[in-house]
C-alpha positions, -999 to +999 in steps of 0.1 A: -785-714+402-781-677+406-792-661+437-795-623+443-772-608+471-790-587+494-766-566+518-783-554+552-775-516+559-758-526+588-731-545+564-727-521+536-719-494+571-691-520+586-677-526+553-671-489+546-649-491+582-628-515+564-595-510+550-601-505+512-578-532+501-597-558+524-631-543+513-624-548+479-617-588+484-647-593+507-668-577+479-652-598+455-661-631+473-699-619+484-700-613+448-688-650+436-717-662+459-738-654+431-728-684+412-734-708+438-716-714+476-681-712+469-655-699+490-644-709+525-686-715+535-690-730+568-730-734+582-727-726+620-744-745+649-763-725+677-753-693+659-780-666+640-771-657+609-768-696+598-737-689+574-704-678+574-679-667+545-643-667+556-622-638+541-588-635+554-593-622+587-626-611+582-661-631+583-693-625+564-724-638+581-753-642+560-788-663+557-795-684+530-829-679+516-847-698+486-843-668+462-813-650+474-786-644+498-788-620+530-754-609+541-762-598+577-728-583+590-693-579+584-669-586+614-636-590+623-626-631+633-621-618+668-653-594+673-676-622+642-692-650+675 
């Protein structure tokens, strides 16, 4: 089932702080979501957005809606809880 990605301002303005070369895979794996949940996908307890998409060093946090995906923020593993 294909979803449509929805990136939050706030994301597209972290990811531009990125290195390019780690920007590119990030978009890349938000990208594969698409297809279905695939990639290192880990639903969090306690935590607001629900989702998380592990990328290297860097974490995507994202809701999961009926009809598409939400991708909420882009952090670094230290700065992502």
């Amino acid at each position: 089932m294909a979803r449509e990605i929805e990136i939050r301002a706030r994301a597209e303005k972290e990811l531009s702080k990125i290195p390019k070369r780690d920007a590119t895979r990030i978009v890349e794996a938000i990208l594969a979501l698409q297809g279905g949940l695939k990639g290192d996908i880990k639903k969090l307890t306690n935590h607001e957005p629900a989702y998380r998409l592990r990328v290297g060093d860097w974490r995507v946090l994202f809701d999961i809606l009926p009809d598409k995906i939400v991708i909420q923020t882009v952090k670094h593993r230290r700065e992502a809880y």
